[in-house]
N, C-alpha and C positions, 0 to 999 in steps of 0.2 A: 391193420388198424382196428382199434378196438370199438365197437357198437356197445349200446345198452343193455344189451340181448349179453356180454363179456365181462360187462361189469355187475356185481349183486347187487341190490335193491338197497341195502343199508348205504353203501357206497355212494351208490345214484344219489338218495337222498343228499347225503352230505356236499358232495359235489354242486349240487342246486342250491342249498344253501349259502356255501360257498359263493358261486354265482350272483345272489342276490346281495351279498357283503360287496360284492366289485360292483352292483349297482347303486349301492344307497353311496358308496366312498364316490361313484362318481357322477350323481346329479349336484348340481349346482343349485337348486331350490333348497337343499340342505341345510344351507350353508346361514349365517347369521348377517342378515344383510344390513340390518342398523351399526352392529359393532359394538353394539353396546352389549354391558354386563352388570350382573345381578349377585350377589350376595343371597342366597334361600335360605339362610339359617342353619345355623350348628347342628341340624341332624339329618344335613342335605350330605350323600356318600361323595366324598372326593372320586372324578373320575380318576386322577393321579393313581391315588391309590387302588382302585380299584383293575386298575392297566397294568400296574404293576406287580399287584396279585396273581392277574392271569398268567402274565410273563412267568411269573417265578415259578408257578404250576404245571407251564406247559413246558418248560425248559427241564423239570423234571420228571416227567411222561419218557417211558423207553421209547427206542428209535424201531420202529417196523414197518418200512415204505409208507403201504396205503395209512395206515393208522396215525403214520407220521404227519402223511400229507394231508389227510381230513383233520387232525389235531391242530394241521398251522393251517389250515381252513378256519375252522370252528374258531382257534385264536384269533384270525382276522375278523370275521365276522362281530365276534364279542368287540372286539377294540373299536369297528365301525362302530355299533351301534352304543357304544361309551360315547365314541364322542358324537356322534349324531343326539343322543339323550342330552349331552352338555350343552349342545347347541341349541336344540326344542327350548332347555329349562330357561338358558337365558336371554331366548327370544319371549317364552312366557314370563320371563320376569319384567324383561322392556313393554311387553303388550298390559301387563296387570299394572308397571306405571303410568302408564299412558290412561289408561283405563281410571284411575285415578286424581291423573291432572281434569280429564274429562267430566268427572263428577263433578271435582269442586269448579270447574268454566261453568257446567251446566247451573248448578246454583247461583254463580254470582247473576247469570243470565237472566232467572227467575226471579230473583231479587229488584233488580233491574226496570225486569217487565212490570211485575207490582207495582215498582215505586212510579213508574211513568205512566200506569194505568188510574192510580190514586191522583197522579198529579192531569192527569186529562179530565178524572172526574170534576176535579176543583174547580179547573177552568170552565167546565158546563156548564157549574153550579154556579159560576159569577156571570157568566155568559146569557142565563137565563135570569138574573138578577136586574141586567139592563136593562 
C-alpha cells in the first residue's frame, strides 16, 4: 500500500487538488438554487466552449500513468470549477437583479413617505386653523 512518504510531492499536490475538485462537484451549496439565469454580456467566456477547449487539449496530452492520471485530475478539476464559475455568475446575475428591483421598491417607498409626510403636514396646518 502506498504512503505519502511513496508518492513525490509534485504528485501529492496534484492528487489534493484533485481531492478538492470531488469536493466543490460534491456540496450542494454550489449549486444555483433560484434556477434562474442571466445573460452577462457578449464578452462573458462561454463555459461550453471553454469545457470543450480543455477536453480537446487533454485528449491530446500523451498517455503516462501518473501524468495521465493527475492530467484527468487537473481536467476535472478545470471542468468543476467551469461550471461551479457558471453557476456563481448566474446566481450573481439573479442577486444584481434583485438588487435592482430593490432600488427601484426603495424609491417608490421614499416617494411615498414624502407624499404622506406633506399631506400630514397639511392636515396640522388645517387642524391648527380651527
Amino acid at each position: 500500500m502506498d504512503t505519502d512518504m511513496d508518492i513525490p510531492a509534485e504528485e501529492r499536490r496534484l492528487l489534493k487538488i484533485g481531492m478538492t475538485a470531488n469536493r466543490l462537484e460534491m456540496d450542494p451549496s454550489l449549486s444555483n438554487p433560484t434556477g434562474q439565469t442571466s445573460d452577462r454580456g457578449s464578452n462573458h467566456i462561454s463555459a461550453g466552449d471553454t469545457t470543450q477547449e480543455i477536453r480537446n487539449t487533454s485528449s491530446k496530452l500523451p498517455s503516462d500513468g501518473i501524468l495521465e492520471q493527475s492530467v484527468s485530475q487537473m481536467t476535472t478539476m478545470l471542468l468543476n470549477i467551469i461550471e461551479h464559475h457558471g453557476r456563481v455568475t448566474q446566481r450573481l446575475a439573479s442577486l444584481e437583479e434583485d438588487l435592482a428591483h430593490a432600488k427601484l421598491e426603495e424609491e417608490k417607498l421614499k416617494a411615498t413617505i414624502q407624499a404622506l409626510e406633506k399631506e400630514k403636514s397639511e392636515m396640522n396646518a388645517k387642524v391648527a386653523l380651527m
